[in-house]
C-alpha positions in Angstrom: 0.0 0.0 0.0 1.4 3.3 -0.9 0.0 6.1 1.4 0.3 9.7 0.6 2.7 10.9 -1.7 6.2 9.6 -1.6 8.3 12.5 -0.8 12.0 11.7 -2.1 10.4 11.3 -6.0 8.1 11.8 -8.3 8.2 8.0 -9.7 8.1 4.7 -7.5 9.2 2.1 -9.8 8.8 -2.0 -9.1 10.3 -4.9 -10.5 7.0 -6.5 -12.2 8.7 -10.0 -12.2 8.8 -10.0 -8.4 4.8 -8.8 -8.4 3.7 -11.2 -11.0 5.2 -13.9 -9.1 4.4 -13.4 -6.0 0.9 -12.1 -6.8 1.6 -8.5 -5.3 -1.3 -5.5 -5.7 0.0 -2.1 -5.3 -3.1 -0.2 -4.0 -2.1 3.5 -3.6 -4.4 5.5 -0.8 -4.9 9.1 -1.1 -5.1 11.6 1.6 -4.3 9.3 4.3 -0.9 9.8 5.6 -0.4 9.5 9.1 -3.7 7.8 9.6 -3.5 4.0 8.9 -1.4 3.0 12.1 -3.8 5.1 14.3 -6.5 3.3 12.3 -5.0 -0.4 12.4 -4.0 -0.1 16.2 -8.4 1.2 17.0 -9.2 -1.6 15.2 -6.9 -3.5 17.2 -8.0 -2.1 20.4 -11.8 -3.0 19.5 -12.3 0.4 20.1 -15.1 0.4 17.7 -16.9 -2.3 16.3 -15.8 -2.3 12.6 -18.4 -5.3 11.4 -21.0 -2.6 11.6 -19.3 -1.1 8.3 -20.3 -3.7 6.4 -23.5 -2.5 5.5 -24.0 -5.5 2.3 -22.8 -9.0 1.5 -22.3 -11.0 -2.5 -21.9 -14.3 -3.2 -18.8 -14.4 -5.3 -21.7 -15.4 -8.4 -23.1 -11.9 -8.0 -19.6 -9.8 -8.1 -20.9 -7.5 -10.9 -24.0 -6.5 -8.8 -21.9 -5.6 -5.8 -19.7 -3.5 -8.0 -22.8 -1.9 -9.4 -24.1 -1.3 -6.0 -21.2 0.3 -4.6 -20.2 2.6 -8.0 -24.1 3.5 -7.9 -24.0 4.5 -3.5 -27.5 3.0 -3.6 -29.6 1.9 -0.8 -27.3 3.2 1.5 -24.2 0.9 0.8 -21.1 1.7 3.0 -19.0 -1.4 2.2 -20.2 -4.3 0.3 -18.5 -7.4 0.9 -17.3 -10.6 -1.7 -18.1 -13.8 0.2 -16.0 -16.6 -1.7 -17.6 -19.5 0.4 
């Protein structure tokens, strides 16, 4: 995960042979810097109950809808989970 904007360049470069073999995402998070420990270490605490987020479940069949769902912020969707039982 890439938080924030690196501040030494304007270009983070990876070796894609080491991300296609070991199946590696780079997800880059705007806005956040400084955040994600405090974040990770409530959630670790149980400070807040984060289960409550997860306002919808998908079976893994009905991926497309959840996507829908989510890009549309209908019926009051926080965060729609995949379930890939």
């Amino acid at each position: 995960m890439l938080i924030g904007i690196p501040p030494t360049a304007d270009r983070v470069s990876f070796l894609i042979d080491k991300l296609r073999h070991k199946e590696i995402c780079i997800q880059n998070v705007r806005r956040q810097n400084h955040c994600l420990q405090q974040t990770l270490d409530m959630i670790d605490r149980k400070d807040f109950e984060i289960d409550m987020l997860v306002t919808h479940r998908f079976a893994f069949e009905n991926t497309q809808d959840a996507f829908d769902l989510v890009g549309s912020y209908k019926d009051g969707v926080l965060k729609a989970m995949i379930d890939f039982d």
